[in-house]
C-alpha positions in Angstrom: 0.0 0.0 0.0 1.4 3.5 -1.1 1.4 5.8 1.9 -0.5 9.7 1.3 1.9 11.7 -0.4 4.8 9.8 -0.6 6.5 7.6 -2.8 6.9 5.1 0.3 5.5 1.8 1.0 3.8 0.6 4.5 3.7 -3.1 4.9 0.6 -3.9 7.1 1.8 -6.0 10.2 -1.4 -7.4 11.6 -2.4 -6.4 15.2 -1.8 -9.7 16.8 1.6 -9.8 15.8 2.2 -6.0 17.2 0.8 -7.2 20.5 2.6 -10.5 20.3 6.0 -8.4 20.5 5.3 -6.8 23.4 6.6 -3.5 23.2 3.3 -1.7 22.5 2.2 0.1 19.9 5.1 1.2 18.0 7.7 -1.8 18.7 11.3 -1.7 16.7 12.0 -4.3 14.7 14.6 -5.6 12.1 13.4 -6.1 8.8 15.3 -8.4 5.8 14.0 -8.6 2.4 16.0 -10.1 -0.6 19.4 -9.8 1.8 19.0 -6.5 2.6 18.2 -5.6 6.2 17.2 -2.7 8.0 15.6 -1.9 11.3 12.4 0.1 11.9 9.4 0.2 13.9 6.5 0.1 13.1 4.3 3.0 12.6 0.3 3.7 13.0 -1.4 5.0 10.4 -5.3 5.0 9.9 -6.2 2.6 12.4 -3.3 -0.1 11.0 -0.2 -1.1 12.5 2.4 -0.4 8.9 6.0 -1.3 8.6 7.3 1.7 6.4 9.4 0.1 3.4 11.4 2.5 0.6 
């Protein structure tokens, strides 16, 4: 999903995962994707938990 006025993506991280992690509603996280890894946390926006993703 494109975020508003960006040329950023959100990944959606479904809210049972956010809660499983523990660290409330904006927990950091380390993300890999084709070898390349970053870390993040993960941001709210409209309601939905989002990973942001370049």
């Amino acid at each position: 999903m494109s975020l508003t006025g960006s040329n950023n993506t959100g990944i959606e991280v479904p809210p049972e995962i956010v809660e499983q992690l523990g660290a409330g509603k904006r927990p950091a996280v380390v993300v890999t994707v084709n070898g390349f890894t970053y870390r993040t946390t993960v941001a709210v926006m409209g309601g939905r938990f989002l990973m942001p993703f370049s």
